[in-house]
N, C-alpha and C positions, 0 to 999 in steps of 0.2 A: 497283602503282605502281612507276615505273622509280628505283631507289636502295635499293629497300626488299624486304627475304626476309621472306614467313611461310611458319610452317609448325602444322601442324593437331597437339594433343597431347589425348589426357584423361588422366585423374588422376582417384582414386578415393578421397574421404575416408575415416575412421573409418564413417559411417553407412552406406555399400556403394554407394550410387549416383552413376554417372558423371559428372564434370562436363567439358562440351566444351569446348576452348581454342584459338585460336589465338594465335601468338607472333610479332609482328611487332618485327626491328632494320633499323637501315639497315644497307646490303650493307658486308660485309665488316669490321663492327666489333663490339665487344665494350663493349654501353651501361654506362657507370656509372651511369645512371640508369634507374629502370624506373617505370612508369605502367600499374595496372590500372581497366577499363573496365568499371562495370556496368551491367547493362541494367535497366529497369522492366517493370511489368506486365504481359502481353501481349506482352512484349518479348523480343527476342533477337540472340544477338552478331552475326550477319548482316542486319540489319536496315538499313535506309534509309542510315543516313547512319552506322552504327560501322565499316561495313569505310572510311571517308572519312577518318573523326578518328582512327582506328588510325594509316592509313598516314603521315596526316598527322603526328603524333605521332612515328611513328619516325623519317619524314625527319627529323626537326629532334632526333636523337639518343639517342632515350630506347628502352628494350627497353617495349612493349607486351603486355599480355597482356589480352584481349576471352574471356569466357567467358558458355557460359547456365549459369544456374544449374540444379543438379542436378532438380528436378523444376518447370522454367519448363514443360514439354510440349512442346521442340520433340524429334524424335528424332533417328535418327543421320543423319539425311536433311538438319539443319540447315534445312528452310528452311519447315519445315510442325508444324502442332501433333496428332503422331499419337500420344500418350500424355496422353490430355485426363483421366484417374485422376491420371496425376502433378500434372497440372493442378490440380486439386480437391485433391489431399493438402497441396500446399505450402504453407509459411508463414511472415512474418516470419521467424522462429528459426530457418527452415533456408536461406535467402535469406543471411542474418547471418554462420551457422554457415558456409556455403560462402565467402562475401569473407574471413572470416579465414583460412578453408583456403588459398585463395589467395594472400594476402599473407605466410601463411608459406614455403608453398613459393617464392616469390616471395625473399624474405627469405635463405633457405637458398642463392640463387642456382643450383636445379634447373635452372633453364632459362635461366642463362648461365655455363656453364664452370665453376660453381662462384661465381664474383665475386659477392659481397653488393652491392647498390644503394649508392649511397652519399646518394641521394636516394630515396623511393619516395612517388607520387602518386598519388591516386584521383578518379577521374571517374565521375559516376554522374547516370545521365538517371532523370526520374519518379520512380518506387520507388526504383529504384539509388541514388538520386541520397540518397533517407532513409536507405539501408545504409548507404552511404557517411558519412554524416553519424555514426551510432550509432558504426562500423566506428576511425573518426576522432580520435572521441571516448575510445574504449577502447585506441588503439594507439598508444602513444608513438611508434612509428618510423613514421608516417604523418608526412613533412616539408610535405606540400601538397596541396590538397582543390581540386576544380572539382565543380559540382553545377549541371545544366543541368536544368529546370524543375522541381526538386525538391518532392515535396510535406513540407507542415512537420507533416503529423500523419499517420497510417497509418490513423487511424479514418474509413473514407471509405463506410461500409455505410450503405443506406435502411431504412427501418422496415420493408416489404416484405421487403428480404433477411434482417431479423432474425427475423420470423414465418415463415421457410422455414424456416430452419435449428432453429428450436425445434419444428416442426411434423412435419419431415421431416428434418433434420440435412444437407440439402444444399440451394443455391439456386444459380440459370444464369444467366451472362450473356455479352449478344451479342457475339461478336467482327465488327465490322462489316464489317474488311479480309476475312475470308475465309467469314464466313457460317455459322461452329460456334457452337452453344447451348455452351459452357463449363461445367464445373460446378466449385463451392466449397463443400467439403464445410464443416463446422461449426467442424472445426480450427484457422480462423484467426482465427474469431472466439475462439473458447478461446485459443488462442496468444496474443494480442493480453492479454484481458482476465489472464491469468496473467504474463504481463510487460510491465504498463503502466507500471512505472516505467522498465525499462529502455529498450523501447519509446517513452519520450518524445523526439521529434525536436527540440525546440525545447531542450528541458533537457540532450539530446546537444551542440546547437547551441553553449549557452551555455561548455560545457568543451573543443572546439575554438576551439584557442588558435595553429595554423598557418597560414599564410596562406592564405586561401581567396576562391574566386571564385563568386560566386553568378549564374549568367544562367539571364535567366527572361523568355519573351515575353510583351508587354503585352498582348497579345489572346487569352492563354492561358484555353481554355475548360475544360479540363481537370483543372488545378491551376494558379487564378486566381494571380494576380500577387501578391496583397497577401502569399500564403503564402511567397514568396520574400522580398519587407519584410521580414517577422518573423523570419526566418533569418535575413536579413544584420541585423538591429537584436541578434539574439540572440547572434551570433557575435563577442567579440571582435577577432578579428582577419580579417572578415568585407568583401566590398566587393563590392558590386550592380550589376549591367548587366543594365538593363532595354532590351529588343529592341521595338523601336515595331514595330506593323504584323505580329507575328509569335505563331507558335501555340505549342503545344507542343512540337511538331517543327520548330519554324522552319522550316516551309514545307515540308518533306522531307519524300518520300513513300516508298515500297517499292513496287521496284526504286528507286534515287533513279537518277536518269537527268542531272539538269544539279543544279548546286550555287545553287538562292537565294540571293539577298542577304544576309538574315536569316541565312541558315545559313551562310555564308561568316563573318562577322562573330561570330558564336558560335564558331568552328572559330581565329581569328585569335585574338581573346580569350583561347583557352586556349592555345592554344600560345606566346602571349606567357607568361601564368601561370605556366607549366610550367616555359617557359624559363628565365624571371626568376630563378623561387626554385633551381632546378638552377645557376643560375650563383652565385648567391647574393646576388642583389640582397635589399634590404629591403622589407619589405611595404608596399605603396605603389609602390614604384621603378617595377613595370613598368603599372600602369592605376592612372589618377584614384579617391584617395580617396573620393571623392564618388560617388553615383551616378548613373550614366552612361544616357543614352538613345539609342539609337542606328537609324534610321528603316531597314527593311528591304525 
């Protein structure tokens, strides 16, 4: 996008394996604000509509940083799931473990000259969208949350996938976009059930206390709508926009080729958010208290 440089980094936590990054400012400045982006499920930084809200994002001043997590599966290839073992190993906790990697080196200003944020904001779709929420919750210097269809609990397994994994310690599921049997090894159900208090997204919810933006589409088949309710009812300082007529994805597809309504209208949303709390408005100032519905 014309205004805006990235440039491609990894970084290597404590645990040894690679997380991939890109770092989007707009040309020629040095953001005092920065905004990282996490992806969900199946998800990743190149995906449909993050290289959109990146760029989107840095025009409008802030340093960007969009990363996959260290074993989401995609490889150095970025655009395909060619380590589907990483696939099967990850979990919650290391999903977790990587956003705070992130937000510190983030924090340290590695990846602007040195200059610490004087703002710093997290966006997180699906899954990301619950890191974000836990991530938030645990880190004081988190000044402002956006979470786009977020789910409000991580326990989202079938009775079926609990008898594979007690049977055989691993169970598959379809990835539809590109046609791989996935596997999930047992790990995340162990991970999950060993940190279920911390793990709780609604009781994370309840101790973000920063301004946050909850969007979430009404015809979300995925991670139904009501699980967004629950977040913005649980989040003090919480305010909901609900998307009429819109999915998960708000309509965005991979490659995203034209920008939907729906997804144009979530994309506005936050960078008003963003904006707002970076300038320092109050919570409220920049979107209706209330929540909002918006036809896509």
């Amino acid at each position: 996008m014309e205004g805006v440089t990235r440039r491609r980094i990894e970084t290597t936590p404590p645990h040894g394996d690679v997380i991939r990054a890109d770092l989007r400012r707009p040309a020629g400045a040095v953001p005092r604000t920065a905004v990282i982006v996490a992806h969900g499920f199946k998800g990743f930084k190149d995906w449909g509509f993050f290289p959109l809200l990146c760029s989107r994002l840095a025009l409008d001043g802030h340093l960007v940083v969009s990363f996959n997590t260290s074993l989401n599966g995609i490889g150095p290839g970025l655009l395909d799931f060619t380590d589907l073992d990483a696939f099967g190993r990850n979990t919650i906790s290391r999903e977790v473990e990587d956003l705070h990697w992130m937000v510190d080196r983030t924090l340290e200003g590695v990846w602007n000259g040195g200059r610490r944020p004087d703002v710093l904001g997290l966006v997180g779709h699906s899954r990301g969208g619950g890191n974000a929420v836990i991530v938030a919750a645990e880190r004081a210097e988190v000044s402002v949350l956006v979470t786009w269809a977020a789910v409000s609990t991580f326990h989202r397994w079938t009775a079926e996938q609990d008898r594979d994994w007690a049977a055989a310690g691993v169970t598959h599921i379809l990835n539809a976009r590109t046609g791989q049997e996935m596997p999930l090894y047992r790990s995340v159900q162990d991970d999950l059930r060993a940190n279920s208090e911390r793990f709780d997204v609604l009781d994370a919810a309840g101790r973000v206390r920063v301004p946050w933006l909850v969007v979430h589409g009404a015809e979300d088949a995925t991670v139904p709508a009501d699980e967004a309710r629950r977040l913005a009812e649980a989040g003090p300082a919480a305010e909901l926009l609900i998307l009429e007529g819109s999915g998960h994805t708000f309509e965005a597809v991979h490659p995203l080729e034209e920008t939907p309504p729906a997804l144009e209208a979530a994309l506005a949303a936050t960078v008003r958010h963003l904006g707002g709390v970076a300038m320092g408005d109050g919570i409220g100032d920049h979107i209706d208290r209330k929540a909002l519905a918006v036809r896509g």
